[in-house]
C-alpha positions in Angstrom: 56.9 -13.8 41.0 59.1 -14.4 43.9 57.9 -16.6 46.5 59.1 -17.5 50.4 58.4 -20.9 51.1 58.5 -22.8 54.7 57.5 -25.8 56.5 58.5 -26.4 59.7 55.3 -29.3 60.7 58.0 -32.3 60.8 62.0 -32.1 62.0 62.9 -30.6 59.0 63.1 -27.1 59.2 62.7 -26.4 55.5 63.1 -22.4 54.2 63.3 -21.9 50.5 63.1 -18.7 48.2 61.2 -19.9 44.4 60.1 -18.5 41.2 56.8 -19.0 39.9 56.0 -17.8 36.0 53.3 -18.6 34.3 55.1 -21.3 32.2 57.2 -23.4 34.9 57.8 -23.0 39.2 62.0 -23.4 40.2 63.5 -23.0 43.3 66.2 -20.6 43.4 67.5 -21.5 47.1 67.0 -23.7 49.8 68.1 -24.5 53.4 67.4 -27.3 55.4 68.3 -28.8 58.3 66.8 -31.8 60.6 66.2 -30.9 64.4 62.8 -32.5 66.1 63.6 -29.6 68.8 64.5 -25.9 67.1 62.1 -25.1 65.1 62.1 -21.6 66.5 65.5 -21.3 66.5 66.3 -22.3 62.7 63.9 -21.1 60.7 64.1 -17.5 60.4 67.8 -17.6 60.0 67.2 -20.2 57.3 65.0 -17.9 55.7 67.5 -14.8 55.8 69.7 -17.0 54.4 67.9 -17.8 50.9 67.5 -14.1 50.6 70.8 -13.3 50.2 71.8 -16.4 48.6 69.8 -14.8 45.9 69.9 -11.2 46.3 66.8 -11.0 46.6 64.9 -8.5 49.1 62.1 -8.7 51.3 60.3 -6.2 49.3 60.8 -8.0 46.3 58.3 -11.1 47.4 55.4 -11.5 46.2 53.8 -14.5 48.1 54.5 -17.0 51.2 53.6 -20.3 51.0 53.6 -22.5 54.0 53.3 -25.8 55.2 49.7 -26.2 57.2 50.8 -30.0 58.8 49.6 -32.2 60.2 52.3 -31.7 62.4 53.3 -31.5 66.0 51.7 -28.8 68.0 54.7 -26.4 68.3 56.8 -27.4 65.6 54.3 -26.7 63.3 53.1 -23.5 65.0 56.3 -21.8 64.7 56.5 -22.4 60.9 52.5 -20.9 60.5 53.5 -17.7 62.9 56.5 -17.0 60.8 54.7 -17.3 57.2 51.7 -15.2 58.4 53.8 -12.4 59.7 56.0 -12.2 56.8 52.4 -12.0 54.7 51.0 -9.1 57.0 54.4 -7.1 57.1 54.7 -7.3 53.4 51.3 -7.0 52.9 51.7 -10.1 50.6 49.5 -13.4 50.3 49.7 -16.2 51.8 49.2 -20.3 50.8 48.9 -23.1 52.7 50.0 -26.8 51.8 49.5 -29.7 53.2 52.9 -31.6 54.2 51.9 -34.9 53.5 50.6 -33.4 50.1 53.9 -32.1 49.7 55.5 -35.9 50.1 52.7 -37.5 48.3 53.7 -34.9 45.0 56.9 -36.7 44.9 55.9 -39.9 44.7 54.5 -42.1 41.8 52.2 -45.3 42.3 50.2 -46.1 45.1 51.9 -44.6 48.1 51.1 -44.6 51.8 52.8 -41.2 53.4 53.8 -41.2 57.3 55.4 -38.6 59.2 55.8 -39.1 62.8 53.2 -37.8 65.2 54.8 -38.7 68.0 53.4 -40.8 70.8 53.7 -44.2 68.7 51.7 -42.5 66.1 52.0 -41.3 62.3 50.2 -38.9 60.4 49.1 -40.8 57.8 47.6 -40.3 53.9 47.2 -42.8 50.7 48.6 -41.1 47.5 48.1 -42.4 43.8 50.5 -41.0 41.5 50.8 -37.6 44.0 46.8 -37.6 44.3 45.2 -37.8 47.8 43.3 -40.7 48.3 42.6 -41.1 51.5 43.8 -39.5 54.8 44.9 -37.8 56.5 44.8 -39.2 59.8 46.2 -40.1 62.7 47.1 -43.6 64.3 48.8 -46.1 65.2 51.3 -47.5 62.8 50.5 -51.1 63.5 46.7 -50.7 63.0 47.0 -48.9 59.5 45.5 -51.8 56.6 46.0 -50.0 53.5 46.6 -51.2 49.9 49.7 -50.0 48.6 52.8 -50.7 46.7 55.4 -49.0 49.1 55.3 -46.5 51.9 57.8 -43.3 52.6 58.1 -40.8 54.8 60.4 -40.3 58.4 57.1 -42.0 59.9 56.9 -44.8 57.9 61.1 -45.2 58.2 60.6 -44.8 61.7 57.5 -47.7 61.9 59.1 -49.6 59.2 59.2 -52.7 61.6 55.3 -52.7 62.1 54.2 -51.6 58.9 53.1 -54.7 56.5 54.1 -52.8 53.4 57.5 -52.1 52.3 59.1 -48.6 53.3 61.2 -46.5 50.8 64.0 -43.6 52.0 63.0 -40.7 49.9 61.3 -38.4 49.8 61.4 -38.7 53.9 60.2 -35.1 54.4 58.2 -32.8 52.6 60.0 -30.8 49.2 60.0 -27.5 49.2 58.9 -28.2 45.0 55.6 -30.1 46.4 55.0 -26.8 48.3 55.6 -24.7 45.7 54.2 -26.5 42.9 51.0 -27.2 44.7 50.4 -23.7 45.1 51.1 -22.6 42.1 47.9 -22.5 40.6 46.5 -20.1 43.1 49.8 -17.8 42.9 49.4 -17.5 39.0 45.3 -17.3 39.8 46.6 -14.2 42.1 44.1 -15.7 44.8 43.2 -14.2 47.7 45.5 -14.8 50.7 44.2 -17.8 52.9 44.5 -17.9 56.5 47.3 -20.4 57.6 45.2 -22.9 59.5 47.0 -25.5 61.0 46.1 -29.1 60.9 46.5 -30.6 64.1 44.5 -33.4 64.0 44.4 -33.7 67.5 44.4 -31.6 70.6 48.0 -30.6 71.9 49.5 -31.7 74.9 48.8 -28.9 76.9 45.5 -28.0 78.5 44.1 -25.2 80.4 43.9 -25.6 84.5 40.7 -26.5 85.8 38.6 -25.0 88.4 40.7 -26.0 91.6 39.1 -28.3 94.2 37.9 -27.2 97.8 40.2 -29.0 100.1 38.2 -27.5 103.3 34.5 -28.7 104.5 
């Protein structure tokens, strides 16, 4: 089975077209580029470009699977919006992923994931040998106590200065192989298609006016 895969919940703006049998999962094309601010911009390009990459059309697909964060309010949103439109127009089923699972899958040992939150902050989430532990969270870098043998992750490269464990480059952002391979279970299953909830973790930036104050007696 074909399968459109993107993440868009940290700067990189990751679009990938995979094939999942029922003996292995490969990807077949990716694109992805690193920009904190165009998200919107990038990603459905990025997506029309591993299509014809590989020939492959629309029609043709037979699942999305998306990144559900934590992330950044919009950065994240755009990549959820995309996925669950592509699922409704091609009446196709949809998988959501956690992005810090997606790291912690490429990691081995006792890991500490961070992506950046923004705001001095990381998302945060302890992996051992790609299995959640603990997490995920949000906080400050410099309050995280957590027993591990190395961290990764653009928040942990970012923080690497106030983190008391050392930091490793790679994997810095999320695979698009986590995301398939941790869905691949349910795509062979033929599960039902799951509503792409995000994971915000926190409440975005912007807020609804309140009632306006009298300003006359």
């Amino acid at each position: 089975m074909l399968i459109v895969v993107v993440d868009s919940a940290t700067p990189a703006i990751t679009a990938a077209l995979a094939e999942v049998t029922d003996a292995d999962a490969r990807l077949l094309a990716r694109r992805v580029t690193v920009d904190a601010r165009a998200h919107g911009e990038l990603l459905a390009p990025a997506i029309e470009a591993v299509l014809q990459e590989s020939g492959v059309r629309p029609r043709e697909l037979g699942a999305v699977v998306a990144g559900v964060g934590p992330g950044p309010f919009t950065g994240l949103r755009v990549g959820l919006v995309t996925a669950a439109a592509l699922a409704d127009s091609l009446a196709i089923p949809a998988y959501g992923v956690g992005t810090l699972d997606a790291i912690g899958w490429a990691t081995t040992g006792r890991v500490l994931v961070a992506t950046d939150a923004r705001r001095k902050e990381v998302y945060w989430a302890v992996y051992e040998n790609g299995r959640p532990v603990t997490g995920p969270a949000v906080d400050k870098p410099a309050s995280l106590d957590v027993e591990v043998d190395h961290a990764v992750g653009d928040g942990a490269l970012h923080y690497a200065s106030v983190l008391r464990v050392p930091v490793r480059d790679e994997p810095r952002y999320p695979p698009a192989e986590g995301l398939v391979a941790l869905a691949a279970g349910r795509i062979r299953d033929k599960a039902p298609t799951e509503p792409l909830t995000p994971l915000y973790l926190r409440r975005p930036d912007a807020v609804e006016p309140g009632t306006r104050k009298a300003v006359l007696p």
